[in-house]
C-alpha positions in Angstrom: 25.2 -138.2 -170.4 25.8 -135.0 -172.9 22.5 -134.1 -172.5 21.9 -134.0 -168.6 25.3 -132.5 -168.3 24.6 -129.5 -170.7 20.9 -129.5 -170.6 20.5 -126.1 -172.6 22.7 -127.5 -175.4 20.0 -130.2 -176.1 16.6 -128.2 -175.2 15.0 -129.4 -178.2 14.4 -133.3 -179.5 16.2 -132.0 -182.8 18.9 -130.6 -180.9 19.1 -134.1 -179.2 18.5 -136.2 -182.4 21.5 -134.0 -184.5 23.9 -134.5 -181.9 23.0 -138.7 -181.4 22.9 -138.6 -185.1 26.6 -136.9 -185.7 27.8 -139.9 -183.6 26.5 -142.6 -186.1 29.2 -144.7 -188.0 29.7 -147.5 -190.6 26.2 -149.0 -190.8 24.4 -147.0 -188.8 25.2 -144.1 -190.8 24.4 -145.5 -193.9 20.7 -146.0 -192.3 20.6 -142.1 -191.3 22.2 -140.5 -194.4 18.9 -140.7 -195.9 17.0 -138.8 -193.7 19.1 -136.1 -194.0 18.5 -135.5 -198.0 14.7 -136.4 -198.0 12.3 -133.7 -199.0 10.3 -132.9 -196.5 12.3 -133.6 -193.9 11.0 -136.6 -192.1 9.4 -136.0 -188.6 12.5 -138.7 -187.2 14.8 -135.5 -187.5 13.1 -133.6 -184.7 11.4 -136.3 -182.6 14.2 -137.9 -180.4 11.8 -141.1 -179.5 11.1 -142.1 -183.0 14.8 -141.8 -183.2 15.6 -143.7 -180.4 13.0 -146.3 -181.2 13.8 -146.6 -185.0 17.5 -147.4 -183.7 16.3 -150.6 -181.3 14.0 -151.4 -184.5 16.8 -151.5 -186.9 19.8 -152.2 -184.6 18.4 -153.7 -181.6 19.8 -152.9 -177.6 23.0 -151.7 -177.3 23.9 -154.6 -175.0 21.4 -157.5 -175.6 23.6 -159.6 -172.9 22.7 -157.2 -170.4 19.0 -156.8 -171.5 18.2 -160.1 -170.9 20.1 -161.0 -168.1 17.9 -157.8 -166.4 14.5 -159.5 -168.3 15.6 -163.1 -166.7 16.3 -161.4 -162.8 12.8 -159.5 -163.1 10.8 -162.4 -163.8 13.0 -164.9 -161.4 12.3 -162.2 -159.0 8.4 -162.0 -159.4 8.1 -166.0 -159.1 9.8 -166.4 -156.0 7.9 -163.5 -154.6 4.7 -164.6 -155.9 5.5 -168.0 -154.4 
């Protein structure tokens, strides 16, 4: 939502990962502080999908309810339109 609502604030995918990243708490955090000392700086700094993907990896979806309850509809949907 930050980023569509101030799109030349976040231009660049390090722009996108620092803000995401300043937003990290508690364990989360503890996964990222890292990153920010390592020498040279790891590619995840300034490529917002390895961020993003490296988050589901270690932390999964933000609402796994919701993920598979749209997983179970899609492939409900598909069988009785296939039937």
């Amino acid at each position: 939502m930050a980023f569509d609502s101030r799109p030349h604030k976040f231009a660049t995918d390090h722009q996108r990962v620092s803000y995401a990243a300043s937003h990290l708490s508690d364990i989360a955090m503890l996964w990222w502080q890292p990153n920010l000392v390592l020498e040279p700086k790891p590619s995840i700094r300034s490529d917002w999908s390895e961020f993003v993907e490296q988050l589901n990896i270690f932390f999964g979806q933000p609402d796994l309810a919701q993920a598979c309850r749209t997983l179970l509809f899609v492939h409900l949907k598909c069988k009785i339109t296939s039937m």
